[in-house]
Backbone as XML, in Angstrom:
<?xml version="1.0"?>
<chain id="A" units="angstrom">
  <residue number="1" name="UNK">
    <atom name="N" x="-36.581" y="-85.680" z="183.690"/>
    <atom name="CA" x="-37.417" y="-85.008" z="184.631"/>
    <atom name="C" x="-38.689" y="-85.806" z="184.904"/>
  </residue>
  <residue number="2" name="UNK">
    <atom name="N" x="-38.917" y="-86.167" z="183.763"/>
    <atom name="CA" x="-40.379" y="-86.927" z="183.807"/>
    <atom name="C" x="-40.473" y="-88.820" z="185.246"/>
  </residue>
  <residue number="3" name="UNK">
    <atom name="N" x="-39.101" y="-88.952" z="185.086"/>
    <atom name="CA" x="-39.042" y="-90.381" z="185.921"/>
    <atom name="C" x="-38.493" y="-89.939" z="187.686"/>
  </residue>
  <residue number="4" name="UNK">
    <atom name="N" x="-38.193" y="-88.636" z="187.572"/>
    <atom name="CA" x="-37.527" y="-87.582" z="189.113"/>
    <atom name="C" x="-38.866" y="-86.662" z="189.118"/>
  </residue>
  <residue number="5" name="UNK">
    <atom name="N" x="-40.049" y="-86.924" z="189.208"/>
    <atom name="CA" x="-41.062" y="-85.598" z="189.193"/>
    <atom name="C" x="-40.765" y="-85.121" z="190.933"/>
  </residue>
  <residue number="6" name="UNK">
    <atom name="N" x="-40.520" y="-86.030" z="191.728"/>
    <atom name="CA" x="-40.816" y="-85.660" z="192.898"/>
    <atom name="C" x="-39.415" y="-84.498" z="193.535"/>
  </residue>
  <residue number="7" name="UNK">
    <atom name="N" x="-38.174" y="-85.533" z="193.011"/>
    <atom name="CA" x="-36.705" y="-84.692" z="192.891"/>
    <atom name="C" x="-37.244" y="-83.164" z="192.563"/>
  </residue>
  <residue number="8" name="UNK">
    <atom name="N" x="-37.632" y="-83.156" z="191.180"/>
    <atom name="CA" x="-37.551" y="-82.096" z="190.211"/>
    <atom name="C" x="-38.553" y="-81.027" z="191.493"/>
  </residue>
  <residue number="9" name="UNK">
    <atom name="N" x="-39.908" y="-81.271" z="191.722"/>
    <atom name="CA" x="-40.256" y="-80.056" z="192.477"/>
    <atom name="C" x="-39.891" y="-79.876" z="193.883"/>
  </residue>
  <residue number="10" name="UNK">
    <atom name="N" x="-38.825" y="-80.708" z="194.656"/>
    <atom name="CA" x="-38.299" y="-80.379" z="195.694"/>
    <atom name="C" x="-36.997" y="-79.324" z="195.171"/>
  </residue>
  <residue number="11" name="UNK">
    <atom name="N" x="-36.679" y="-79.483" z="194.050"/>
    <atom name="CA" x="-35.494" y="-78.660" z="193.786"/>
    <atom name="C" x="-35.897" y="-77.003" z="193.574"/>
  </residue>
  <residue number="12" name="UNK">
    <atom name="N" x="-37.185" y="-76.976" z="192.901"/>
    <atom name="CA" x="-38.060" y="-76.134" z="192.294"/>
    <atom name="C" x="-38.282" y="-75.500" z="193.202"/>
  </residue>
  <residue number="13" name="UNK">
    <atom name="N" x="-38.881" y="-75.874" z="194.333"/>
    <atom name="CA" x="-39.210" y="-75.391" z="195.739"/>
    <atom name="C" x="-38.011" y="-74.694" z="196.804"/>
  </residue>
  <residue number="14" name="UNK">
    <atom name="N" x="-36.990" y="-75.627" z="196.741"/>
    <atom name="CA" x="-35.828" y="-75.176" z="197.277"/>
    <atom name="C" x="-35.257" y="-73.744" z="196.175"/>
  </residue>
  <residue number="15" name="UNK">
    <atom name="N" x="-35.531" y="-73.453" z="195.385"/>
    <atom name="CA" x="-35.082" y="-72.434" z="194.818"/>
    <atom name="C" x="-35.772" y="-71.473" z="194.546"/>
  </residue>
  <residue number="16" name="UNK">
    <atom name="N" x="-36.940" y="-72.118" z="194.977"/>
    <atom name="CA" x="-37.873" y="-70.400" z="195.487"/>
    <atom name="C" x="-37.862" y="-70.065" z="196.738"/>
  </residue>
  <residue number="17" name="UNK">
    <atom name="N" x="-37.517" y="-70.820" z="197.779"/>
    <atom name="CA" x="-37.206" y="-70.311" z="199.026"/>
    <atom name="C" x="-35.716" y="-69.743" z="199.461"/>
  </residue>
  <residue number="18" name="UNK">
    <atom name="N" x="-34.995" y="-70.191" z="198.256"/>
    <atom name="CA" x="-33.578" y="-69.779" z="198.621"/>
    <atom name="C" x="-33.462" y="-68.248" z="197.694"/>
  </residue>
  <residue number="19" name="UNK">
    <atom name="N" x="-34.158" y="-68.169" z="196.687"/>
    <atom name="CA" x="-34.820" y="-66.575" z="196.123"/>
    <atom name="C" x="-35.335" y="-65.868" z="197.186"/>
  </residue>
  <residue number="20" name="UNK">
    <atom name="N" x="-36.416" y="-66.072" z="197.722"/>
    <atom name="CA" x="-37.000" y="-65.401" z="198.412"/>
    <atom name="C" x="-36.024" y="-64.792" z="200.122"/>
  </residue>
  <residue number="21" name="UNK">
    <atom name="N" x="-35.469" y="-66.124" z="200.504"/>
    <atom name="CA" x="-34.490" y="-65.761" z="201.606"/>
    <atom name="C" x="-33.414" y="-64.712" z="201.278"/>
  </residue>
  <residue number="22" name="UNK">
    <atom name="N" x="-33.046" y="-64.761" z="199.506"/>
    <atom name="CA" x="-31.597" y="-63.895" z="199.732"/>
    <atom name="C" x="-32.897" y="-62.239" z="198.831"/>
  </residue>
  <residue number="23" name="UNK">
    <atom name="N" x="-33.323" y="-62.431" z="198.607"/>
    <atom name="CA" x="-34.056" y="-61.311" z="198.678"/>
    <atom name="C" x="-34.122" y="-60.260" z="199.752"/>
  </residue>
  <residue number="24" name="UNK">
    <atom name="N" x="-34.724" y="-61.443" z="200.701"/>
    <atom name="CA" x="-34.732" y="-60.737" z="201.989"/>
    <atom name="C" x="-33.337" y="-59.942" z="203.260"/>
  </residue>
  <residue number="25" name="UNK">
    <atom name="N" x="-32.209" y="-60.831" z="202.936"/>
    <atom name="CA" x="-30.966" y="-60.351" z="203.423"/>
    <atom name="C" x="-30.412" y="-59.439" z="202.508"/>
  </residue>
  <residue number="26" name="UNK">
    <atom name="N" x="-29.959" y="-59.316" z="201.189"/>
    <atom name="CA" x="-29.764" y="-58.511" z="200.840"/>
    <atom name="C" x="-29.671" y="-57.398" z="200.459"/>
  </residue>
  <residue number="27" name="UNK">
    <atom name="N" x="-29.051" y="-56.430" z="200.956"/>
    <atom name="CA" x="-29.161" y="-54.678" z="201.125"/>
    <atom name="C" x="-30.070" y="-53.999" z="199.645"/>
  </residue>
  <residue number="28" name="UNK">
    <atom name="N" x="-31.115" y="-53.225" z="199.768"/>
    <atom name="CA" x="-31.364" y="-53.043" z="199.220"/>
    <atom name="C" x="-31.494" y="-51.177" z="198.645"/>
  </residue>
  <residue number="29" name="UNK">
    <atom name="N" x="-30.793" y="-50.572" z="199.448"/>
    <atom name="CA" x="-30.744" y="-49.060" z="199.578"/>
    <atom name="C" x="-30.140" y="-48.899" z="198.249"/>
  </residue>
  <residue number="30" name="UNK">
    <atom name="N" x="-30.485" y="-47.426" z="198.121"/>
    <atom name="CA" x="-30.116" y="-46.829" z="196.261"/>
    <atom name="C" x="-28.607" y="-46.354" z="196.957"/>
  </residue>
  <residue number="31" name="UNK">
    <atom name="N" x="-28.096" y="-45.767" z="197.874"/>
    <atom name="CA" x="-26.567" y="-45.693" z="198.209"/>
    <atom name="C" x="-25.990" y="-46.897" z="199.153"/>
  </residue>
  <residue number="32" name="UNK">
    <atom name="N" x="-24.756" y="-47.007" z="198.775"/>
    <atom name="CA" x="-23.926" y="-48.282" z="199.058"/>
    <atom name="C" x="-23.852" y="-47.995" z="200.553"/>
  </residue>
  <residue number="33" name="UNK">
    <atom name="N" x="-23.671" y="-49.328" z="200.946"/>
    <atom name="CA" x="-23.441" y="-49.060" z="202.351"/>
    <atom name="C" x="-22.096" y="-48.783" z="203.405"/>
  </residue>
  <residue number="34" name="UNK">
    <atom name="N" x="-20.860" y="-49.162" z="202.049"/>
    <atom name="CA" x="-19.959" y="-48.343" z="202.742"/>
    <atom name="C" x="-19.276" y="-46.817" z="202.393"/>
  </residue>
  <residue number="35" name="UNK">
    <atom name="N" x="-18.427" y="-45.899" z="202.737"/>
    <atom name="CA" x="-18.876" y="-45.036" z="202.855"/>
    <atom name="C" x="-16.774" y="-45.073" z="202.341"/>
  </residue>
  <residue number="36" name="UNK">
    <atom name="N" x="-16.868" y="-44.218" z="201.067"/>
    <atom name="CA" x="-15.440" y="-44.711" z="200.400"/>
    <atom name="C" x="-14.668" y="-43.259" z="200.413"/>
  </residue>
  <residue number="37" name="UNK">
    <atom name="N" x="-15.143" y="-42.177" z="200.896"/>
    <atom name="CA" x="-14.693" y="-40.845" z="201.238"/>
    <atom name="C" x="-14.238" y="-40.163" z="200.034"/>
  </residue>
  <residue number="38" name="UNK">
    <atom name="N" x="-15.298" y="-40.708" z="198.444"/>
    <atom name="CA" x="-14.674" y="-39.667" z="197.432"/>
    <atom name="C" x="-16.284" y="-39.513" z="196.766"/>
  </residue>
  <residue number="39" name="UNK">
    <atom name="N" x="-16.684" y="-38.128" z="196.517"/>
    <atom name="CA" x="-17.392" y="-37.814" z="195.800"/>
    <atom name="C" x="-17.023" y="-36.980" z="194.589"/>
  </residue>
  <residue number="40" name="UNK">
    <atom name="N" x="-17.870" y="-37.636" z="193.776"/>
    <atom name="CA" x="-17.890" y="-37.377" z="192.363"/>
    <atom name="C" x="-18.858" y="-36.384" z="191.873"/>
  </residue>
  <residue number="41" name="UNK">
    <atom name="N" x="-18.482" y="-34.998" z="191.534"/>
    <atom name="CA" x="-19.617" y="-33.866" z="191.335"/>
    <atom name="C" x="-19.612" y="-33.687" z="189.507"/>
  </residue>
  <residue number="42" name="UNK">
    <atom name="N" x="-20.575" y="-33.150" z="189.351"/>
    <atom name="CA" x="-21.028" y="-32.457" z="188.251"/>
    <atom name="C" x="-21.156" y="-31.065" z="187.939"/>
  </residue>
  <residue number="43" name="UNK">
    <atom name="N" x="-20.550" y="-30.097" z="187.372"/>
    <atom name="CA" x="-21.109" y="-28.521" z="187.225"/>
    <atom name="C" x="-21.273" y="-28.873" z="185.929"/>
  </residue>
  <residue number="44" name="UNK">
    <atom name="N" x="-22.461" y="-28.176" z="185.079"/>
    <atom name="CA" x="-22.940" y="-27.600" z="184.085"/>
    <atom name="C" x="-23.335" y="-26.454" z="184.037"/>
  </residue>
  <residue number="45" name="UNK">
    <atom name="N" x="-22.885" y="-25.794" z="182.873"/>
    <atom name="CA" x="-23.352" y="-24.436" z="182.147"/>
    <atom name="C" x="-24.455" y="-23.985" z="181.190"/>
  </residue>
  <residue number="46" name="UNK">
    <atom name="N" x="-24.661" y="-23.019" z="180.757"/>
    <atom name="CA" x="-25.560" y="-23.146" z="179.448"/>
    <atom name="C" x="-24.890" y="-23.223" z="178.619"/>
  </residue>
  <residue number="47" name="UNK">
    <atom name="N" x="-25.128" y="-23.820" z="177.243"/>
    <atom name="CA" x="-24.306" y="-24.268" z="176.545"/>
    <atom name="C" x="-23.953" y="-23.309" z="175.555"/>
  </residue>
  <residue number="48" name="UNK">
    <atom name="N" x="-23.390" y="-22.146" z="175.989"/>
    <atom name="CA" x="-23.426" y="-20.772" z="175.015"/>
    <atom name="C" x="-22.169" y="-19.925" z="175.904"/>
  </residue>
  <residue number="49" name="UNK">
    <atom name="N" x="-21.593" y="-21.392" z="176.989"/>
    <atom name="CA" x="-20.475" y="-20.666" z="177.578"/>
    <atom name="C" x="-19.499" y="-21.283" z="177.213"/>
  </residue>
  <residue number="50" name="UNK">
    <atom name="N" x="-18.763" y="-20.928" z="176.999"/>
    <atom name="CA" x="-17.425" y="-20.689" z="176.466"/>
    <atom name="C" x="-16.448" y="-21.701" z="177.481"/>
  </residue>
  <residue number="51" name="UNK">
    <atom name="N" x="-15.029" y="-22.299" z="176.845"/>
    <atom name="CA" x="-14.301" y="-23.097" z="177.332"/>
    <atom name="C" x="-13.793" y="-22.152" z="178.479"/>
  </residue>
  <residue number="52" name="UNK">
    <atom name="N" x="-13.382" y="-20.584" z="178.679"/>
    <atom name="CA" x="-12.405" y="-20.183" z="179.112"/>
    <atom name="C" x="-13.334" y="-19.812" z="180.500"/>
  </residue>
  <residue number="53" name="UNK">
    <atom name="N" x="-14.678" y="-19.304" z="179.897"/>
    <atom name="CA" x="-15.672" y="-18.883" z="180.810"/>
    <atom name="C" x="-16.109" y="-20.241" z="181.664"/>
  </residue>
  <residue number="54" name="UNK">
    <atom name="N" x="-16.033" y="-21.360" z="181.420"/>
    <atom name="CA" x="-16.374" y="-22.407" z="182.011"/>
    <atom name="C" x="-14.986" y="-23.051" z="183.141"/>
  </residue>
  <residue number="55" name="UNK">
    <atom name="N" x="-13.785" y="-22.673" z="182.887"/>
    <atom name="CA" x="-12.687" y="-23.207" z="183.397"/>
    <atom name="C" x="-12.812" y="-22.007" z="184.670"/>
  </residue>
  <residue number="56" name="UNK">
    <atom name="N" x="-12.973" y="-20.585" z="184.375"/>
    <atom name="CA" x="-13.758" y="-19.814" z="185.424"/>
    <atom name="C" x="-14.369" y="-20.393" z="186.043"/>
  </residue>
  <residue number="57" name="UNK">
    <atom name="N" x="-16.061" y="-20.261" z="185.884"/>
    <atom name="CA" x="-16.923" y="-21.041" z="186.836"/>
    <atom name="C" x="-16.219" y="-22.376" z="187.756"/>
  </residue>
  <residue number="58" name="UNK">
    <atom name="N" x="-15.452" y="-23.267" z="186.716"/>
    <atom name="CA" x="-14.968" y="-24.358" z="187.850"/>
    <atom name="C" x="-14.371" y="-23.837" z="188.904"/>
  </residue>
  <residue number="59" name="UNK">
    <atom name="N" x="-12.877" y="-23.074" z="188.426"/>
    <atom name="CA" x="-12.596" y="-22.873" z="189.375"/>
    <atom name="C" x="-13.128" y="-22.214" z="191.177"/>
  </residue>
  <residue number="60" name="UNK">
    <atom name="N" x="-14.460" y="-21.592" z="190.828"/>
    <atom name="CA" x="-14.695" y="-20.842" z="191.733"/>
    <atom name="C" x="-15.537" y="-21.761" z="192.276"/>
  </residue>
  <residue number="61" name="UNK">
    <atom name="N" x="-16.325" y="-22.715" z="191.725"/>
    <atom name="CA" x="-16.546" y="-24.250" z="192.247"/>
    <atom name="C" x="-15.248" y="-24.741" z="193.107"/>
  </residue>
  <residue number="62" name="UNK">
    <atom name="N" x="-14.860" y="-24.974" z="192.474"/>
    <atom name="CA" x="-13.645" y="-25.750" z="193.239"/>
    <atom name="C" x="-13.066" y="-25.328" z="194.616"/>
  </residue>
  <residue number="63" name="UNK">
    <atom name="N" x="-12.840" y="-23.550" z="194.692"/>
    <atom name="CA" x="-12.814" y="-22.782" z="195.604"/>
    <atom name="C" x="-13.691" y="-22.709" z="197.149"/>
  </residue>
  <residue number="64" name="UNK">
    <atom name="N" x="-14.943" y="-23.264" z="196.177"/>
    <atom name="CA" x="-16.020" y="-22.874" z="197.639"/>
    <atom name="C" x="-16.500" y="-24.411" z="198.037"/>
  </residue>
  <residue number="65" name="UNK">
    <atom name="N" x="-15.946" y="-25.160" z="197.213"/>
    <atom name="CA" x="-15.982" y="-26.982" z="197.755"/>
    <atom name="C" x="-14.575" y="-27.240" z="198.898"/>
  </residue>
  <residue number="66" name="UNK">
    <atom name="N" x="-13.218" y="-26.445" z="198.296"/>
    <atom name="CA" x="-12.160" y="-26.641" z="199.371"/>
    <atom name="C" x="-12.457" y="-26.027" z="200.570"/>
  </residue>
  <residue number="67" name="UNK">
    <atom name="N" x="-13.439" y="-24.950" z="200.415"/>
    <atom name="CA" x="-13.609" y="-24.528" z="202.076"/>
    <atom name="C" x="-14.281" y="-25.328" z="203.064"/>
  </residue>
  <residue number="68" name="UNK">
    <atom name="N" x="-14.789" y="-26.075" z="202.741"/>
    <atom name="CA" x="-15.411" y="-27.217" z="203.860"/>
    <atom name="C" x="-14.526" y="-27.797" z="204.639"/>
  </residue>
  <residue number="69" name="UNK">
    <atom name="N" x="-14.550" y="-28.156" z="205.500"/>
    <atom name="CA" x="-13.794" y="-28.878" z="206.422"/>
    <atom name="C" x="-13.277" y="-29.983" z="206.030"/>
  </residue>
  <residue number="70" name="UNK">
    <atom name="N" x="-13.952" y="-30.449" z="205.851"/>
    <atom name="CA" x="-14.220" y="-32.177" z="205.618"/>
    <atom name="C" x="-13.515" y="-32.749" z="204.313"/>
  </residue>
  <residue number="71" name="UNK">
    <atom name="N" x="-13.432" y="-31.892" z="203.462"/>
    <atom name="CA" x="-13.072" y="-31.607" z="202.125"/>
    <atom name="C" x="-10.834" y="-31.731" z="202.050"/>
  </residue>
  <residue number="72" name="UNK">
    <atom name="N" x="-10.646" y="-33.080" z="201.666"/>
    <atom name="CA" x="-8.969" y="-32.778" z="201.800"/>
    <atom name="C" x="-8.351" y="-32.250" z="201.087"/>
  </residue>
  <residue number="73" name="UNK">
    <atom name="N" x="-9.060" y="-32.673" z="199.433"/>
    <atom name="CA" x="-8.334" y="-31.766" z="198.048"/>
    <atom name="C" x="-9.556" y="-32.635" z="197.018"/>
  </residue>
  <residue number="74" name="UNK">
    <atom name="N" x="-9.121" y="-32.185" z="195.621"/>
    <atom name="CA" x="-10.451" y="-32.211" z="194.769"/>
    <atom name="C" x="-9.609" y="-32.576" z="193.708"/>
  </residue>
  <residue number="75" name="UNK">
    <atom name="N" x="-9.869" y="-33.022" z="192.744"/>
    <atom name="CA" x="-9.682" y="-33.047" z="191.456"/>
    <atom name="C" x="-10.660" y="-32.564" z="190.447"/>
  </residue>
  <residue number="76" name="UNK">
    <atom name="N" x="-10.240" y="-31.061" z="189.372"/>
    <atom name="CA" x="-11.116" y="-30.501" z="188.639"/>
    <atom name="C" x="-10.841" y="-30.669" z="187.272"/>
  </residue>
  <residue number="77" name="UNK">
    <atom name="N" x="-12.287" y="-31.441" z="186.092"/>
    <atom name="CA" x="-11.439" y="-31.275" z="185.143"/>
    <atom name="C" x="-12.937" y="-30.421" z="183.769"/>
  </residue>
  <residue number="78" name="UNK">
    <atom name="N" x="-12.567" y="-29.984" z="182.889"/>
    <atom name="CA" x="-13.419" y="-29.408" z="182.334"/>
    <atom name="C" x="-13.294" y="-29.583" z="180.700"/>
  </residue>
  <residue number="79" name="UNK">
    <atom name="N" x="-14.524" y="-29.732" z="180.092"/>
    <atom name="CA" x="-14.284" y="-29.666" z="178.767"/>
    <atom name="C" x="-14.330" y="-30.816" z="178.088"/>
  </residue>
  <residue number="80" name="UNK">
    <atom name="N" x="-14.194" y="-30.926" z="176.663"/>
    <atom name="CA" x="-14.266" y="-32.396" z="176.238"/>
    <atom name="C" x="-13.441" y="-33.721" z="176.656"/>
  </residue>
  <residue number="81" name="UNK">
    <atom name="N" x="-13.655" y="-34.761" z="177.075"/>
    <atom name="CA" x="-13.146" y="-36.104" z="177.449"/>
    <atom name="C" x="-13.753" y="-37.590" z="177.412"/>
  </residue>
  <residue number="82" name="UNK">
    <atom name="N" x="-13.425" y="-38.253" z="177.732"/>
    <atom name="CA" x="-14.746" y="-39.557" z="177.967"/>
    <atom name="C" x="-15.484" y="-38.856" z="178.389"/>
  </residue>
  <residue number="83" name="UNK">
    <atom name="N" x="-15.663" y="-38.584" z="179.097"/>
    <atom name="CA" x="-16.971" y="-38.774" z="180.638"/>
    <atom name="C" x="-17.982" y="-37.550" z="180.170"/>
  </residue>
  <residue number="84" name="UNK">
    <atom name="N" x="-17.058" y="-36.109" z="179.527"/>
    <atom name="CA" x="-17.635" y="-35.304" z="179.134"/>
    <atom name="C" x="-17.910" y="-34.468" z="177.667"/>
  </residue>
  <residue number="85" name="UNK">
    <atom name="N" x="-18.776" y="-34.409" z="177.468"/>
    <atom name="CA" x="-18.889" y="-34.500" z="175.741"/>
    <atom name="C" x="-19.250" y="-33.169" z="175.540"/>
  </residue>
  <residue number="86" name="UNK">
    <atom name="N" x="-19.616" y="-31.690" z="176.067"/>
    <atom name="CA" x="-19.667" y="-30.865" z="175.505"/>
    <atom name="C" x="-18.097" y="-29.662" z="176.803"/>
  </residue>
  <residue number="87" name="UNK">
    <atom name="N" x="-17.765" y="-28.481" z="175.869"/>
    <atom name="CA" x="-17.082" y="-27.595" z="177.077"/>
    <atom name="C" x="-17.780" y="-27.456" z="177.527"/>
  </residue>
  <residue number="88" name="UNK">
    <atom name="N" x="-19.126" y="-27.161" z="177.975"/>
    <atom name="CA" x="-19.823" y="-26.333" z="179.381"/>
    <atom name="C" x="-20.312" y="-27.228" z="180.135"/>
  </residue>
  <residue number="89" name="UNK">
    <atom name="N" x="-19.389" y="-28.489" z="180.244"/>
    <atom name="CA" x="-19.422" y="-29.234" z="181.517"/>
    <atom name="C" x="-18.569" y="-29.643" z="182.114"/>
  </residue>
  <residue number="90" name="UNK">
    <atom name="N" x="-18.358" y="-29.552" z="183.595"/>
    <atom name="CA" x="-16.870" y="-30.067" z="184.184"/>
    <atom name="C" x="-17.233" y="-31.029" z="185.061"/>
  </residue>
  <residue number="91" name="UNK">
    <atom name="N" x="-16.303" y="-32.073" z="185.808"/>
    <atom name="CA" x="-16.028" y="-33.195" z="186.917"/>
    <atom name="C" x="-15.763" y="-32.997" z="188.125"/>
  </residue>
  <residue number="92" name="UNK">
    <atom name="N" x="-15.811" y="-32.857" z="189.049"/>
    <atom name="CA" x="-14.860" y="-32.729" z="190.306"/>
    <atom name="C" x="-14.610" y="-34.249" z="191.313"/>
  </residue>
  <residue number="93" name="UNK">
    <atom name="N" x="-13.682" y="-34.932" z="191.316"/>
    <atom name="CA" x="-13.622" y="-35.833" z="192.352"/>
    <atom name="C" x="-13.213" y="-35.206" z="193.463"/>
  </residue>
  <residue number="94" name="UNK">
    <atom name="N" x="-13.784" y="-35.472" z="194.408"/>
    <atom name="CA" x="-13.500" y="-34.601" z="196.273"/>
    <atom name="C" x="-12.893" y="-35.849" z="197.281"/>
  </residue>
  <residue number="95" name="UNK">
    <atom name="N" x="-12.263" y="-35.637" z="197.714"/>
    <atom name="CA" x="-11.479" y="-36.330" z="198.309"/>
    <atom name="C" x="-11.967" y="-35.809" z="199.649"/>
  </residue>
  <residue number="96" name="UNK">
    <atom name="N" x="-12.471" y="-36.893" z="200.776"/>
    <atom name="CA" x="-13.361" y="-36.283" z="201.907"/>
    <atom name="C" x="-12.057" y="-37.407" z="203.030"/>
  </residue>
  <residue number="97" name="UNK">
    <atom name="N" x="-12.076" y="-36.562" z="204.375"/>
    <atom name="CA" x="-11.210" y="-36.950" z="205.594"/>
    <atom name="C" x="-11.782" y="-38.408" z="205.908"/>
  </residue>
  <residue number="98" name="UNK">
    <atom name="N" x="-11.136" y="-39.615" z="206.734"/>
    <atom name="CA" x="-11.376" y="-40.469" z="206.904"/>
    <atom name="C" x="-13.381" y="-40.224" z="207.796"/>
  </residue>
  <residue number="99" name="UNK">
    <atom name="N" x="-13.782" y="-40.946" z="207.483"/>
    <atom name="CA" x="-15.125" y="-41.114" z="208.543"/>
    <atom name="C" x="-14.923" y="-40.554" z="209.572"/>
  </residue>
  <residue number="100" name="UNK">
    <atom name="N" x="-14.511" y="-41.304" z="210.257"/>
    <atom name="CA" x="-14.347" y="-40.953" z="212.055"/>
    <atom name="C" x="-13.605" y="-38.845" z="212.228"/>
  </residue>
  <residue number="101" name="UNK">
    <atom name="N" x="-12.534" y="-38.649" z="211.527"/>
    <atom name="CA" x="-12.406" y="-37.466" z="211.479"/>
    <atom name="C" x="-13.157" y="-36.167" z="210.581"/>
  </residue>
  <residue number="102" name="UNK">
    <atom name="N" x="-14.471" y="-36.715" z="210.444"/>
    <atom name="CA" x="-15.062" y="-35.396" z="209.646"/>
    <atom name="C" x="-15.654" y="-34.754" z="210.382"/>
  </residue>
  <residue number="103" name="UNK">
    <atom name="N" x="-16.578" y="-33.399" z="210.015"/>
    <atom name="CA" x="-17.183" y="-32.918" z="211.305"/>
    <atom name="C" x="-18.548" y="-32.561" z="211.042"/>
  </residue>
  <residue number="104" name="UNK">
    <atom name="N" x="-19.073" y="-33.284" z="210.098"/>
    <atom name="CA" x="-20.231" y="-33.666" z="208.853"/>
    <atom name="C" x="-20.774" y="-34.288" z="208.554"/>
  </residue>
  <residue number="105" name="UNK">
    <atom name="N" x="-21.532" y="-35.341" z="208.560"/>
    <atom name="CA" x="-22.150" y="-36.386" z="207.401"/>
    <atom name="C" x="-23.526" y="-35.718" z="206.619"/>
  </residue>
  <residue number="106" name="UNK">
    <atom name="N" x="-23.522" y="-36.943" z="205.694"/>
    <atom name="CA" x="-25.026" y="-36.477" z="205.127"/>
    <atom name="C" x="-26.404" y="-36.376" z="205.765"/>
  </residue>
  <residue number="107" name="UNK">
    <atom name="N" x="-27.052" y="-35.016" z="206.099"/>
    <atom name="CA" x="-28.010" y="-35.054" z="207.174"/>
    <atom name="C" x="-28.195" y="-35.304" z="208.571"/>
  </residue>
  <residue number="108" name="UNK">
    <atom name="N" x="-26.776" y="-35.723" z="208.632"/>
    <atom name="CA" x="-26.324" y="-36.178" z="210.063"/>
    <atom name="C" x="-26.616" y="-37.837" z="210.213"/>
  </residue>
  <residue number="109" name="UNK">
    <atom name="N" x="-26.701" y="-38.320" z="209.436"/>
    <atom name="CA" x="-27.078" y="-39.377" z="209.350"/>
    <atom name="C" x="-26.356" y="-40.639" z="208.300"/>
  </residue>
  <residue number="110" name="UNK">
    <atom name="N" x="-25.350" y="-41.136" z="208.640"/>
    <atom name="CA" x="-24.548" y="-42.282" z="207.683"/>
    <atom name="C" x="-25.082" y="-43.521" z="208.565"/>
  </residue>
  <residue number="111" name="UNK">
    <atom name="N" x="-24.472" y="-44.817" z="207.408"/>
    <atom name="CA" x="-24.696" y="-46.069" z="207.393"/>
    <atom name="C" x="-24.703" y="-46.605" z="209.024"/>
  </residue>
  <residue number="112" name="UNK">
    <atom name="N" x="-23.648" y="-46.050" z="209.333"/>
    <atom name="CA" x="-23.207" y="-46.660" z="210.895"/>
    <atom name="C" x="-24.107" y="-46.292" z="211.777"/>
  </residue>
  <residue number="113" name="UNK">
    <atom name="N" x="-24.295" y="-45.079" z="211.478"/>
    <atom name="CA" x="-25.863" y="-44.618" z="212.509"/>
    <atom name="C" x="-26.687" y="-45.274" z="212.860"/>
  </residue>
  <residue number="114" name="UNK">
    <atom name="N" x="-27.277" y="-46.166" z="211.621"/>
    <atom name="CA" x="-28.725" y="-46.678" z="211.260"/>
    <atom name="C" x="-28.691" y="-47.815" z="211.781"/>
  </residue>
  <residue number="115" name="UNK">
    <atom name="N" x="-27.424" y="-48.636" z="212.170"/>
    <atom name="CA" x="-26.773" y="-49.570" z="213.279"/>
    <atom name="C" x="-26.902" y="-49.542" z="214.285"/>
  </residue>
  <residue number="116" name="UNK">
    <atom name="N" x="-26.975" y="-48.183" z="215.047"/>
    <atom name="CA" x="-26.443" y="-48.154" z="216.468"/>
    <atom name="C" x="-25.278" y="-47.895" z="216.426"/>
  </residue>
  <residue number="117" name="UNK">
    <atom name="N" x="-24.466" y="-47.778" z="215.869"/>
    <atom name="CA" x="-22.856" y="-47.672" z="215.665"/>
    <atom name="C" x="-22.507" y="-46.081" z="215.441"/>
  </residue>
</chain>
């Protein structure tokens, strides 16, 4: 480094401007920008409810999530597993209609919007 000083801070330089450039292009929003039509929910209970009383509550979760439109089918699961470590908590994956056929977005407002698209 010592006999390349001049090399060494053109490289130095080039790699703070090539930091700073992909800084700048790269998306930086807390939600992704494409839009994959499955949400992943959470119900919790107090923890003084019961496995049978909790497979209840889901279900009637599950019930008033299929009434949405937009909504194609769900997957419900409850009770101890990986993901969930006590019974008085359950999962739901929601399975949502392609983009273009929903009759919904979030706030009225998705990725494509913010495009012009």
């Amino acid at each position: 480094m010592l006999r390349h000083q001049g090399l060494t801070l053109l490289i130095a330089i080039g790699t703070l401007v090539l930091t700073i450039w992909l800084y700048v292009i790269i998306p930086k929003g807390f939600f992704p920008v494409q839009d994959t039509g499955l949400i992943q929910g959470v119900a919790q209970a107090p923890q003084s409810t019961s496995y049978g009383a909790m497979v209840k509550r889901q279900g009637e979760l599950a019930k008033k999530i299929l009434q949405d439109a937009d909504v194609i089918n769900l997957s419900s699961f409850v009770g101890v597993d990986g993901s969930n470590t006590t019974l008085n908590s359950g999962r739901f994956l929601i399975s949502l209609k392609p983009h273009d056929q929903r009759q919904q977005n979030v706030s009225g407002h998705c990725p494509s919007n913010r495009e012009g698209n």
